[in-house]
Gaussian input, Z-matrix of N, CA and C with variables (Angstrom, degrees):
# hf/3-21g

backbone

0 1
 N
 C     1     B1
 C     2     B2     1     A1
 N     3     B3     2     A2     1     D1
 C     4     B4     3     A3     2     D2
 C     5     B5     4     A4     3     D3
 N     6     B6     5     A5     4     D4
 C     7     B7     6     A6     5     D5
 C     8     B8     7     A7     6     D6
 N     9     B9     8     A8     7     D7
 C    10    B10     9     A9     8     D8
 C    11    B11    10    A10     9     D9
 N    12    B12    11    A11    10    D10
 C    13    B13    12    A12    11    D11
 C    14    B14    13    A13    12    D12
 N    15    B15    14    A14    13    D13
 C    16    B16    15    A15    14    D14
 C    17    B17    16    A16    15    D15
 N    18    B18    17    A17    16    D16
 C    19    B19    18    A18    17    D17
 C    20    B20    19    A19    18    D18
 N    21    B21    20    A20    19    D19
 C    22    B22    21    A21    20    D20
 C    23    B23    22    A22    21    D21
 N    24    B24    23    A23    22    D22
 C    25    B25    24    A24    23    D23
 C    26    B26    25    A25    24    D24
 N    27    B27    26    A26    25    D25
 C    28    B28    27    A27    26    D26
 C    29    B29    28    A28    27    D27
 N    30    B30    29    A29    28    D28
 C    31    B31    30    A30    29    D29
 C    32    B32    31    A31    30    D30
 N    33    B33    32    A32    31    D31
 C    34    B34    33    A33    32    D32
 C    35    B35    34    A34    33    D33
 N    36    B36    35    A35    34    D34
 C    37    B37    36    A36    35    D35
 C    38    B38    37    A37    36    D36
 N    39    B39    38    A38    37    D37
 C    40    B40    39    A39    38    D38
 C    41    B41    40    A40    39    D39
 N    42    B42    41    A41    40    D40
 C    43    B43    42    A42    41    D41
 C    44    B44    43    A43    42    D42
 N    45    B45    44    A44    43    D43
 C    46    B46    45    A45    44    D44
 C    47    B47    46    A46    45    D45
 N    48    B48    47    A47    46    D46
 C    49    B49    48    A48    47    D47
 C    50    B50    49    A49    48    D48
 N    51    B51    50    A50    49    D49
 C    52    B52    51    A51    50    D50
 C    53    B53    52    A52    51    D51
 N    54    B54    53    A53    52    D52
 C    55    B55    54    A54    53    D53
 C    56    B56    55    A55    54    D54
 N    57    B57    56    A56    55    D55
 C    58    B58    57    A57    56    D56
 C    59    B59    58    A58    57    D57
 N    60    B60    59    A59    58    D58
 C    61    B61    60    A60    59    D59
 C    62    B62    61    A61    60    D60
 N    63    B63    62    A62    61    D61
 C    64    B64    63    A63    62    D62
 C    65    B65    64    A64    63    D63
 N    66    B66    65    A65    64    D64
 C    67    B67    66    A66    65    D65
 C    68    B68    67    A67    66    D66
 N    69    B69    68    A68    67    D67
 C    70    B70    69    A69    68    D68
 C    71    B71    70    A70    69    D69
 N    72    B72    71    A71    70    D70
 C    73    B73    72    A72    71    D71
 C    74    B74    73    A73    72    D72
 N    75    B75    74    A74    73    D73
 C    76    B76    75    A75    74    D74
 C    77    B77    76    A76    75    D75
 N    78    B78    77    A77    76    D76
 C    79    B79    78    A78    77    D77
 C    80    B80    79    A79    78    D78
 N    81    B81    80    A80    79    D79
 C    82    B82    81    A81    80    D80
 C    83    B83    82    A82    81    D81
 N    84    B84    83    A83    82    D82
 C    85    B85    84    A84    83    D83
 C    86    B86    85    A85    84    D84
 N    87    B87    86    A86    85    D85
 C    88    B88    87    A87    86    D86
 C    89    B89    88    A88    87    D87
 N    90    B90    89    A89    88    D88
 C    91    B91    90    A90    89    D89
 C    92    B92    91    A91    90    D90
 N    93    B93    92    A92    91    D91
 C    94    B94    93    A93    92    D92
 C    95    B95    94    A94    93    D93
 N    96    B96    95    A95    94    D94
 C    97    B97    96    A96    95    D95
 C    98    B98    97    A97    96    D96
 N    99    B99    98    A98    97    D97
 C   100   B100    99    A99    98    D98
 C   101   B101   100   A100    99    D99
 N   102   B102   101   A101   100   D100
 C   103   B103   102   A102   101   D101
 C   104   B104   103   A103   102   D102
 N   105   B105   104   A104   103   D103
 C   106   B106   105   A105   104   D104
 C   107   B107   106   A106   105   D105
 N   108   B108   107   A107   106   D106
 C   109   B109   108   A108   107   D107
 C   110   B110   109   A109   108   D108
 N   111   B111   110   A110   109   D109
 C   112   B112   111   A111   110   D110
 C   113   B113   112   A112   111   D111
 N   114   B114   113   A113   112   D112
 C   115   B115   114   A114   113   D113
 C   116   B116   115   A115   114   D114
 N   117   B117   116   A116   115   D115
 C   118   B118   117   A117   116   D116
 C   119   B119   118   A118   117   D117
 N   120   B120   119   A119   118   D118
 C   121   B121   120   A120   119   D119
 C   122   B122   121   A121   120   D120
 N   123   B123   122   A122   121   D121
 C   124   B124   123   A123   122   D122
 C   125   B125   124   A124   123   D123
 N   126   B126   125   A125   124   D124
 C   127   B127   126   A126   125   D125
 C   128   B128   127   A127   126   D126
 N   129   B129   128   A128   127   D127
 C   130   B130   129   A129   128   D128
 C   131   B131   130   A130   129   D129
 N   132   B132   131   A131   130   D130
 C   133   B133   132   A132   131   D131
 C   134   B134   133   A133   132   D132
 N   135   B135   134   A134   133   D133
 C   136   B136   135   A135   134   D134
 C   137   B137   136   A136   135   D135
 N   138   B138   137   A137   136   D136
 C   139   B139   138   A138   137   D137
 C   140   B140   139   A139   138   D138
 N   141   B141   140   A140   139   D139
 C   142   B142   141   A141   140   D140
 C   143   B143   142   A142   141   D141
 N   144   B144   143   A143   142   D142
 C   145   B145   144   A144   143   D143
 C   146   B146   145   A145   144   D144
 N   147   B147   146   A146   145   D145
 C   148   B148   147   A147   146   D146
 C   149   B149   148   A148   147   D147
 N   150   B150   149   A149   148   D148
 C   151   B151   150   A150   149   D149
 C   152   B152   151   A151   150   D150
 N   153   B153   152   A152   151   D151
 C   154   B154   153   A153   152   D152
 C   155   B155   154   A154   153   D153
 N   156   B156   155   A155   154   D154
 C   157   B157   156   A156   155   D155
 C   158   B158   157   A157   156   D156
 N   159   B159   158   A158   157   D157
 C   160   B160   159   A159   158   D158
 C   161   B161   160   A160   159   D159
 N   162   B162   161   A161   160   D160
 C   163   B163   162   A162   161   D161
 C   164   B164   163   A163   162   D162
 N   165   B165   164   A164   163   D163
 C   166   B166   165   A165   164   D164
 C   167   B167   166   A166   165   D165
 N   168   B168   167   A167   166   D166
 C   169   B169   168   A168   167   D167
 C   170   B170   169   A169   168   D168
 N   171   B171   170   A170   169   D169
 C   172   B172   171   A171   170   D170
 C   173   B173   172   A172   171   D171
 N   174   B174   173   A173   172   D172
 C   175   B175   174   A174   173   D173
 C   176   B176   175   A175   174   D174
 N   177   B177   176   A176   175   D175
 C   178   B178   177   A177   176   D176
 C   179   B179   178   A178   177   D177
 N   180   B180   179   A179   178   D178
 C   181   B181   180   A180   179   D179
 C   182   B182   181   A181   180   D180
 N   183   B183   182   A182   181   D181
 C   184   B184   183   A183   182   D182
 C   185   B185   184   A184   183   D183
 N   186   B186   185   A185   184   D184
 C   187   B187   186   A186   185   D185
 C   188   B188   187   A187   186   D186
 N   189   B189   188   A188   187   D187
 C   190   B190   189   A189   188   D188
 C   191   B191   190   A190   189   D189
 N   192   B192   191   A191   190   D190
 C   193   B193   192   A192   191   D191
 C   194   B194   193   A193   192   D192
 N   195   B195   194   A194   193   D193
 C   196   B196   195   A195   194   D194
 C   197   B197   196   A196   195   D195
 N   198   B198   197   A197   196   D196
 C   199   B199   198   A198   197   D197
 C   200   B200   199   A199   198   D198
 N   201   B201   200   A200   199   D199
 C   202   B202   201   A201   200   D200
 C   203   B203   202   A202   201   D201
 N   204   B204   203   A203   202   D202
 C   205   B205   204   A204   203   D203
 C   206   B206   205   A205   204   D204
 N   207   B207   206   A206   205   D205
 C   208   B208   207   A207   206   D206
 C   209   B209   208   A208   207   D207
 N   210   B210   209   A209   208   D208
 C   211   B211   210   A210   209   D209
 C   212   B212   211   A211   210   D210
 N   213   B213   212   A212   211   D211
 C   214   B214   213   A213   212   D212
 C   215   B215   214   A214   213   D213
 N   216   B216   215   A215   214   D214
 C   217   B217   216   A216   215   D215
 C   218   B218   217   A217   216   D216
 N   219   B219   218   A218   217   D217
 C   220   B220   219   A219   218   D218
 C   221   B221   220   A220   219   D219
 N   222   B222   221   A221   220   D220
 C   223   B223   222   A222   221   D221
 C   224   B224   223   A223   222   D222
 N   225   B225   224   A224   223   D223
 C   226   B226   225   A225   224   D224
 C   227   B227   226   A226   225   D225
 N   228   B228   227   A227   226   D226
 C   229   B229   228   A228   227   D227
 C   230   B230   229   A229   228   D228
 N   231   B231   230   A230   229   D229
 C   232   B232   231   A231   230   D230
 C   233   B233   232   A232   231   D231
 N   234   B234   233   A233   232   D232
 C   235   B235   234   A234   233   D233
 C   236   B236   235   A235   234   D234
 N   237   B237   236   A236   235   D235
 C   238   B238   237   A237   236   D236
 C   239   B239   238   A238   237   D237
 N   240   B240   239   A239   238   D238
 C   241   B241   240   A240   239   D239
 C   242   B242   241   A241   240   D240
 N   243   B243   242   A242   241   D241
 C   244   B244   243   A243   242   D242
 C   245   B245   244   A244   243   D243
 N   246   B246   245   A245   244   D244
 C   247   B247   246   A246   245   D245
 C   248   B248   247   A247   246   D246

   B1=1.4508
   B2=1.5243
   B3=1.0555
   B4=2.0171
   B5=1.9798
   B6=1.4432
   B7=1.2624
   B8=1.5126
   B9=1.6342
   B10=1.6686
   B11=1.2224
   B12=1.2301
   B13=1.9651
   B14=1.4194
   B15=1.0181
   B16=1.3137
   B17=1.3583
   B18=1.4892
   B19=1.3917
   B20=1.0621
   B21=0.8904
   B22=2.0980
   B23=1.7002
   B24=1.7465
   B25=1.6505
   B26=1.0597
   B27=1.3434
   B28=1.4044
   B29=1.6464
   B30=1.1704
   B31=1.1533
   B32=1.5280
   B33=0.8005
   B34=2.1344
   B35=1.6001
   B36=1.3978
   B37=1.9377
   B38=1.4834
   B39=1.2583
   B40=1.3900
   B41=1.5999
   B42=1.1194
   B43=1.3167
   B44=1.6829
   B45=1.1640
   B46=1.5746
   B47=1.3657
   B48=0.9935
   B49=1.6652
   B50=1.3062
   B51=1.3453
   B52=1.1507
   B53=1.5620
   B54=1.6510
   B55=1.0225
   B56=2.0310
   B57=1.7312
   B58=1.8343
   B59=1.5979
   B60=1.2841
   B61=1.4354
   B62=1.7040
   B63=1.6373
   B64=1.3962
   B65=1.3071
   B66=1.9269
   B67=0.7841
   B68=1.9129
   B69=1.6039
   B70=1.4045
   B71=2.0211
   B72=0.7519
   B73=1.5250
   B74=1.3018
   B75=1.1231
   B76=1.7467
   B77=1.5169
   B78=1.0328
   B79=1.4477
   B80=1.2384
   B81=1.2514
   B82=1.2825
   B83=1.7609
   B84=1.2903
   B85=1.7792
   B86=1.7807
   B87=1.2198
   B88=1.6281
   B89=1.4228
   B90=1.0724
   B91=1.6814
   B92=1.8039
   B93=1.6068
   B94=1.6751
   B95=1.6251
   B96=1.4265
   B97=1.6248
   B98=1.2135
   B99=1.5498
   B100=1.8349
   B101=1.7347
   B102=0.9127
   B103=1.2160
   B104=1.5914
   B105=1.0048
   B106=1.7102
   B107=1.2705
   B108=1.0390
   B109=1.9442
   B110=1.4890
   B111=1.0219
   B112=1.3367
   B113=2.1741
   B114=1.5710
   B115=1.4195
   B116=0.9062
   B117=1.6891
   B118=1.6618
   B119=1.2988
   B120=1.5502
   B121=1.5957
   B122=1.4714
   B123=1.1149
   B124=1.1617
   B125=1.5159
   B126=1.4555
   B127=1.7013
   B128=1.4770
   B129=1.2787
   B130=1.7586
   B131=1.3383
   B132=1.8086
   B133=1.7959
   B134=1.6396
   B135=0.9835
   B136=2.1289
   B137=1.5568
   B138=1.3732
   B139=1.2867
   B140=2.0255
   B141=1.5912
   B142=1.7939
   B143=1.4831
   B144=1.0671
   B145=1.8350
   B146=1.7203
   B147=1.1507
   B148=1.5505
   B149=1.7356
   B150=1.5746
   B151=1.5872
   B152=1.6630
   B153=1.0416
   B154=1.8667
   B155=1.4736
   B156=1.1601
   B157=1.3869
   B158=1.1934
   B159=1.7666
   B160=1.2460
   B161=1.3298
   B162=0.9064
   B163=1.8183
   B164=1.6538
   B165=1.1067
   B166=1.7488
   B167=1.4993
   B168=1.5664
   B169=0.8682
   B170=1.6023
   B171=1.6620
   B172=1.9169
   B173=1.6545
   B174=1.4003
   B175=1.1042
   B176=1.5709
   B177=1.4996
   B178=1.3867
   B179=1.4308
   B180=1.2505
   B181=1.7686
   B182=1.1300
   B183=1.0021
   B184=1.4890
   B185=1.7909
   B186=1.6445
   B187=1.5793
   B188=1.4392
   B189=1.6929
   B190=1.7871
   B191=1.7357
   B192=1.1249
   B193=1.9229
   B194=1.3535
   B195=1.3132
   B196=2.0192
   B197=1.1384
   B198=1.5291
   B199=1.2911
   B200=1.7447
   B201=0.9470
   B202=1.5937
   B203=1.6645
   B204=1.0280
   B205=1.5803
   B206=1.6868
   B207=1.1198
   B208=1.4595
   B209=1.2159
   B210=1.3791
   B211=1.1589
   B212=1.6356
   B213=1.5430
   B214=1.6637
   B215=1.8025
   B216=1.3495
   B217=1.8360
   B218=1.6420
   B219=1.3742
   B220=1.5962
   B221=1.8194
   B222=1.5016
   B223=1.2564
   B224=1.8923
   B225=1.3908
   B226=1.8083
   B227=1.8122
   B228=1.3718
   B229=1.2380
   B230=1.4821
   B231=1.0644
   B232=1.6151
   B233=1.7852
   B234=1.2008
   B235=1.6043
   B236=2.0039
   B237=0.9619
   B238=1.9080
   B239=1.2560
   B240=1.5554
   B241=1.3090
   B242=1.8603
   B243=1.5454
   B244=1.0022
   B245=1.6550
   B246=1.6402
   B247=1.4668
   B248=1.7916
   A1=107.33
   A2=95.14
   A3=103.50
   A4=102.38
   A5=110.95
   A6=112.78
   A7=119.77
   A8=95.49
   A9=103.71
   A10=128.00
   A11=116.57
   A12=123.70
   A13=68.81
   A14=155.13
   A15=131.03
   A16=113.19
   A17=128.39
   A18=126.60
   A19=109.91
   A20=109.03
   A21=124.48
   A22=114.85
   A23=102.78
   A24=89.35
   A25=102.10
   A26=134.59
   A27=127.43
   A28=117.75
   A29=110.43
   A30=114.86
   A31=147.76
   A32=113.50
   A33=131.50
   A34=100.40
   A35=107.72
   A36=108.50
   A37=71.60
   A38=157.39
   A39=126.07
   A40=103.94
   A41=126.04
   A42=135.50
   A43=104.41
   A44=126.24
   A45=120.42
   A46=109.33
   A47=111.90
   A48=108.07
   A49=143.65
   A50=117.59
   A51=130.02
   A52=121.05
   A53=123.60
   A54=106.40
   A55=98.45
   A56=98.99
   A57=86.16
   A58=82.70
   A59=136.37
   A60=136.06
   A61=112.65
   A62=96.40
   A63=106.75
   A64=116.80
   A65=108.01
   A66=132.66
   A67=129.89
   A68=97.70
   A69=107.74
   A70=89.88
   A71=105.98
   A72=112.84
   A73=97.03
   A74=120.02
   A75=144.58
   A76=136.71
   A77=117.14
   A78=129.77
   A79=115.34
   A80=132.74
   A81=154.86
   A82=102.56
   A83=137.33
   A84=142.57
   A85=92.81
   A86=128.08
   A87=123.02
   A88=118.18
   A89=119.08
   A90=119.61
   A91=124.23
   A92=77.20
   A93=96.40
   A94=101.36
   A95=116.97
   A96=125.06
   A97=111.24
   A98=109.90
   A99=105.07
   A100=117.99
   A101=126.37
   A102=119.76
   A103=109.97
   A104=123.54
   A105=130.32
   A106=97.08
   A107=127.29
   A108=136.84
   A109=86.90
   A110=130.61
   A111=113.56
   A112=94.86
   A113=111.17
   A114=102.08
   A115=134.93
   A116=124.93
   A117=148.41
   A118=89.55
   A119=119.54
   A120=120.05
   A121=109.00
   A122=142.63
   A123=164.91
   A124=85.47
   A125=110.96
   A126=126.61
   A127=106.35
   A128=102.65
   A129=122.38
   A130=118.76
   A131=95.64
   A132=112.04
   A133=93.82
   A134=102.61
   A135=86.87
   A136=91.57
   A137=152.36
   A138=149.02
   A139=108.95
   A140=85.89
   A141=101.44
   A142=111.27
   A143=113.78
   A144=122.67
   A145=107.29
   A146=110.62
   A147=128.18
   A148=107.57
   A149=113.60
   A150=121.70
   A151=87.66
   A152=135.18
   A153=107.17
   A154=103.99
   A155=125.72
   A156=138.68
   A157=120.57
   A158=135.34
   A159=121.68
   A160=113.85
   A161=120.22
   A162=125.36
   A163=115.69
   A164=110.38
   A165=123.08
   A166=82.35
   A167=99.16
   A168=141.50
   A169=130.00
   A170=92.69
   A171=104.27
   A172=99.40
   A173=106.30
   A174=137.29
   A175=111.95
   A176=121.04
   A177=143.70
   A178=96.67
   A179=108.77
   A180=113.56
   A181=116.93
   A182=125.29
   A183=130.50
   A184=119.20
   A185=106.95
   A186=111.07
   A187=121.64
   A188=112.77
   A189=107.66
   A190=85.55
   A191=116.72
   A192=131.29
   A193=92.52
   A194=129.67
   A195=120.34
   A196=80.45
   A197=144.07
   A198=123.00
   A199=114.30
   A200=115.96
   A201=120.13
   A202=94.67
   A203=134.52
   A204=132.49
   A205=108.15
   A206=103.11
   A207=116.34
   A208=135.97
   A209=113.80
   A210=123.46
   A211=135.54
   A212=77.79
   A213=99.44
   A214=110.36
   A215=96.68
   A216=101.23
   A217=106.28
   A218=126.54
   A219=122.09
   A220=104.00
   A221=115.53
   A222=84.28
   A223=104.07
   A224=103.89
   A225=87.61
   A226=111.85
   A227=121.46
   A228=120.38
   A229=92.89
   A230=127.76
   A231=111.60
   A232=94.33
   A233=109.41
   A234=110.14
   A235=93.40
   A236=114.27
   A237=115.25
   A238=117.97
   A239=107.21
   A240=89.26
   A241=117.98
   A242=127.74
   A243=141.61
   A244=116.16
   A245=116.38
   A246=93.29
   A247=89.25
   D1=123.05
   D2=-173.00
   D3=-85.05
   D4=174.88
   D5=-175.23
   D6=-51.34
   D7=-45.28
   D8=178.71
   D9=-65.98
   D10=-3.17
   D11=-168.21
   D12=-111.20
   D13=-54.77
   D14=-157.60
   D15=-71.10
   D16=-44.82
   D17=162.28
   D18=-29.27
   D19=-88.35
   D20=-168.46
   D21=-48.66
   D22=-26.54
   D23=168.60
   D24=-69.16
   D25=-35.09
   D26=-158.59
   D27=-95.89
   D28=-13.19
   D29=138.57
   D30=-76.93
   D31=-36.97
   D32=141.12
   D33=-32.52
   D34=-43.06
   D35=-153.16
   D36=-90.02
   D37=-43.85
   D38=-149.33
   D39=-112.42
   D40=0.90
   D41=160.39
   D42=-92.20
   D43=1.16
   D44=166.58
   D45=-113.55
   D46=-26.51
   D47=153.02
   D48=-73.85
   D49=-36.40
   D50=138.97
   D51=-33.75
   D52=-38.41
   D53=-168.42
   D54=-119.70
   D55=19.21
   D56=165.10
   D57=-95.51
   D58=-49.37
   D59=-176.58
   D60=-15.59
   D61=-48.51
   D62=177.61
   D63=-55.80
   D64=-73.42
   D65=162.64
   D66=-8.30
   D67=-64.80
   D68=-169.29
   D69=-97.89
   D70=119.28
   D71=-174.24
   D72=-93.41
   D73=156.92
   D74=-157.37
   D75=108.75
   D76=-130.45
   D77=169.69
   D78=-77.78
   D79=105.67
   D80=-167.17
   D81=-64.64
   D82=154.32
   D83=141.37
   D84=-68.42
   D85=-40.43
   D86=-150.66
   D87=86.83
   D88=-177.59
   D89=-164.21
   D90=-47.80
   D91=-37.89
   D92=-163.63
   D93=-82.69
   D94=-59.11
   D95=153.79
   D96=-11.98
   D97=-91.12
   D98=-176.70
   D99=-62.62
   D100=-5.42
   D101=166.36
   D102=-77.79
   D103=-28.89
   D104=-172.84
   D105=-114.57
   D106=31.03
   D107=152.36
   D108=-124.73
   D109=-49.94
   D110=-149.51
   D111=-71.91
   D112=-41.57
   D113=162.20
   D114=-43.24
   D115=-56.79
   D116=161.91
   D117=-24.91
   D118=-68.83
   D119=-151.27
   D120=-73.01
   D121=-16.04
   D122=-111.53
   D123=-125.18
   D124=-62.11
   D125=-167.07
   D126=-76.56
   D127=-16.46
   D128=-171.07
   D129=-75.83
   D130=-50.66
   D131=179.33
   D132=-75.59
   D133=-53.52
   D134=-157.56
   D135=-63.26
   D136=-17.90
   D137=179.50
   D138=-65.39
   D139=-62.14
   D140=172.76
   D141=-59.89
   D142=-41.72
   D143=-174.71
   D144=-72.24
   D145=-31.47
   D146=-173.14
   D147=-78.12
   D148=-42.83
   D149=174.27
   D150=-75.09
   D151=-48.85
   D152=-160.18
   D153=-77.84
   D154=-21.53
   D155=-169.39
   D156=105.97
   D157=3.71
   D158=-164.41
   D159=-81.90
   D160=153.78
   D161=166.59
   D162=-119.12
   D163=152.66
   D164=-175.95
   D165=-119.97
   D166=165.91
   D167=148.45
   D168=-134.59
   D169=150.39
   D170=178.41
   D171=73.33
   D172=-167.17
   D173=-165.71
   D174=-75.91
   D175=-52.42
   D176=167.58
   D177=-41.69
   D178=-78.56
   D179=-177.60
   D180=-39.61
   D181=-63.22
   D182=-176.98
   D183=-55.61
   D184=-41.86
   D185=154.03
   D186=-54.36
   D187=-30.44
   D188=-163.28
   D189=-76.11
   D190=-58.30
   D191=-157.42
   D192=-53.22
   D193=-26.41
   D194=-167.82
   D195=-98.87
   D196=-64.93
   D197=-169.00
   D198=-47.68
   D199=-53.09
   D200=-177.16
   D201=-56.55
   D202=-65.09
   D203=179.46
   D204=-35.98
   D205=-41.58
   D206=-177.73
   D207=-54.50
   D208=-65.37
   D209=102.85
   D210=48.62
   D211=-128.43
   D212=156.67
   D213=-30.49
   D214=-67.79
   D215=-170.07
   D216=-55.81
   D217=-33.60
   D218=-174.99
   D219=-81.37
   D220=-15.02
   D221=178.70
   D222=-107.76
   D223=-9.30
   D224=166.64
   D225=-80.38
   D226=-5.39
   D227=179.07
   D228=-81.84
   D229=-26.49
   D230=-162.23
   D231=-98.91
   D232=-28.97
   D233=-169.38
   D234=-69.55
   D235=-56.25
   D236=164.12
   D237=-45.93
   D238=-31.03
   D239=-174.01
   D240=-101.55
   D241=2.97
   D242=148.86
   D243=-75.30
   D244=-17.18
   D245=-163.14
   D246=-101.45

């Protein structure tokens, strides 16, 4: 993975966190939080998307699958963190 795939994952991961942050309404991580959920989730969706078989494409795709990963990770963090 060269410098530039690394930018943009990590930008994807903090633009999908940013927008489960939205998404899952409540108690926020803060800037730094959803940016490192939105990565986590990032590794989460193409993992979950990868067992059912789906694939994305482009730029769009790759934002919807980290958001959905995202997601996913804010509501089992909150479901752990109530039980």
């Amino acid at each position: 993975m060269d410098i530039i795939n690394l930018i943009i994952f990590l930008a994807v991961g903090a633009l999908a966190g940013w927008l489960a942050g939205n998404i899952m309404k409540g108690r926020g991580f803060g800037v730094v939080g959803d940016i490192v959920v939105g990565i986590v989730g990032a590794v989460l969706g193409g993992l979950v998307f990868g067992l059912f078989g789906i694939t994305t494409g482009g730029l769009l795709g790759a934002i919807i699958m980290a958001t959905i990963g995202a997601v996913m990770l804010l509501y089992l963090i909150r479901f752990l963190r109530t039980a």
